[in-house]
PAZAPA-4460 file (N, C-alpha, C; in steps of 0.05 Angstrom, whole numbers, plus 32768, in hexadecimal, padded with zeros to 4 digits):
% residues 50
    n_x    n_y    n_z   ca_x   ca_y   ca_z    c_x    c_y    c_z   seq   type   mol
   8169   7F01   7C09   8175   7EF0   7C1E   817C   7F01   7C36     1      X     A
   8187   7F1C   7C3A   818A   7F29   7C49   8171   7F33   7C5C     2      X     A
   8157   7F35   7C49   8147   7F3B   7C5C   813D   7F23   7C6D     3      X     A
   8139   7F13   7C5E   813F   7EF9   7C7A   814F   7EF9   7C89     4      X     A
   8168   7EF4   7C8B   8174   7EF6   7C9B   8176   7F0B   7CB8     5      X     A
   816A   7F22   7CA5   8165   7F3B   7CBA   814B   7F33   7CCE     6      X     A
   8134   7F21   7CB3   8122   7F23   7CCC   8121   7F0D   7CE2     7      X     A
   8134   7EFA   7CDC   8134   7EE6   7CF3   8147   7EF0   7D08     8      X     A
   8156   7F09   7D00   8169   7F14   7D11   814D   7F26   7D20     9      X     A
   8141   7F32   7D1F   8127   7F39   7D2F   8120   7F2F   7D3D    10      X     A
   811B   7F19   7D2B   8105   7F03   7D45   8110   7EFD   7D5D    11      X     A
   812C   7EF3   7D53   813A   7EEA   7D66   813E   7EFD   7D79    12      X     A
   8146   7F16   7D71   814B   7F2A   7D86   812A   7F35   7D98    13      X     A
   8110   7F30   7D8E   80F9   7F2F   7D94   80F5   7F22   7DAA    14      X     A
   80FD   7F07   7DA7   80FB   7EF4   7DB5   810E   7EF5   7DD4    15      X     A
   8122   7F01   7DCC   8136   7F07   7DE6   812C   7F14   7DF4    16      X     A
   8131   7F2F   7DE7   8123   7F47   7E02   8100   7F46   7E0B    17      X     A
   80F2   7F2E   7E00   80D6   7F27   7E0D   80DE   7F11   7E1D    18      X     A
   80F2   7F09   7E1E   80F8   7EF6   7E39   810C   7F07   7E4C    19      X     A
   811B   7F19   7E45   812B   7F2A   7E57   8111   7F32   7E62    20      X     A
   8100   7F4A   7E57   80EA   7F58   7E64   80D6   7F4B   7E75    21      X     A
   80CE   7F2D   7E71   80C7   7F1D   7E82   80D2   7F16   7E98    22      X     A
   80E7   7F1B   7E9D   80F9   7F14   7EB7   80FF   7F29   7EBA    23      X     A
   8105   7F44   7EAF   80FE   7F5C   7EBF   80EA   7F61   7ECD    24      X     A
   80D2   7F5D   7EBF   80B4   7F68   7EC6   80AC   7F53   7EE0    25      X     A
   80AB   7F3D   7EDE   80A5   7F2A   7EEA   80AB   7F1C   7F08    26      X     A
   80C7   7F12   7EF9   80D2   7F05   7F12   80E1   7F17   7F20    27      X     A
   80F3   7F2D   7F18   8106   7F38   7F2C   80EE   7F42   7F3D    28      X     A
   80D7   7F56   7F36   80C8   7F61   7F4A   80C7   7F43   7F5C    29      X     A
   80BD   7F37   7F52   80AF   7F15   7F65   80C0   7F17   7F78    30      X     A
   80DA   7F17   7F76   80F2   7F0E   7F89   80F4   7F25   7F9E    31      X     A
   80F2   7F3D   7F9B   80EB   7F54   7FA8   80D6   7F4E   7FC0    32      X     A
   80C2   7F4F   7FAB   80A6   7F4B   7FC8   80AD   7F36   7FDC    33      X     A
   80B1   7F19   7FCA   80C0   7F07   7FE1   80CC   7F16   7FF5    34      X     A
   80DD   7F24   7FF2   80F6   7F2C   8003   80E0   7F49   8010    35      X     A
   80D6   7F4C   800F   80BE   7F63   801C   80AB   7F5A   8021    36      X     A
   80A7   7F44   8021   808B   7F3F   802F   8084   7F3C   804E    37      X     A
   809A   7F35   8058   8097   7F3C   807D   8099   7F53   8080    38      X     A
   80A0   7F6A   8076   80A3   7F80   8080   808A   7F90   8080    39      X     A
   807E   7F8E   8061   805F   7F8A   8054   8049   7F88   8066    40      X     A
   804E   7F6B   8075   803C   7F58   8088   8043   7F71   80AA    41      X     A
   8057   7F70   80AB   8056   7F8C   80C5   8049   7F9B   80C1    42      X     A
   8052   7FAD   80AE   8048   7FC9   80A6   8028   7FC9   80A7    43      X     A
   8022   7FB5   8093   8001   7FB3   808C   7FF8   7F9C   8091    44      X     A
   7FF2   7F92   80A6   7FE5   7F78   80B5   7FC9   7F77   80A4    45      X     A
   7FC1   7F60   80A2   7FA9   7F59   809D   7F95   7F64   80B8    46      X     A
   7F82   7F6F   80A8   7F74   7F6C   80C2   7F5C   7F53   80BF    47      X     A
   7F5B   7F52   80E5   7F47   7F38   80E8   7F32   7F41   80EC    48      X     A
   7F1D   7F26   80DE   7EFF   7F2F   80E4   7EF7   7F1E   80F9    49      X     A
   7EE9   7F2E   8101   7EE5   7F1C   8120   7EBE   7F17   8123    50      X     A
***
């Protein structure tokens, strides 16, 4: 009975830090570039084809 209990205490903790690390990995960078992307767009303009 203990090792059940242990292993749903895994999962569960499995399951957290792959949704913590998803919103590490993911969205905080996302929110970043948002917030850098005009500066981005100065720095390195597209260039036009003409």
């Amino acid at each position: 009975m203990a090792f059940l209990l242990d292993a749903c205490a895994m999962l569960i903790s499995l399951v957290f830090l792959a949704i913590v690390g998803l919103v590490a990995g993911v969205a905080i960078p996302g929110l970043f570039m948002v917030a850098a992307a005009p500066w981005l767009d100065w720095l390195l303009p597209l260039k036009e084809t003409k």
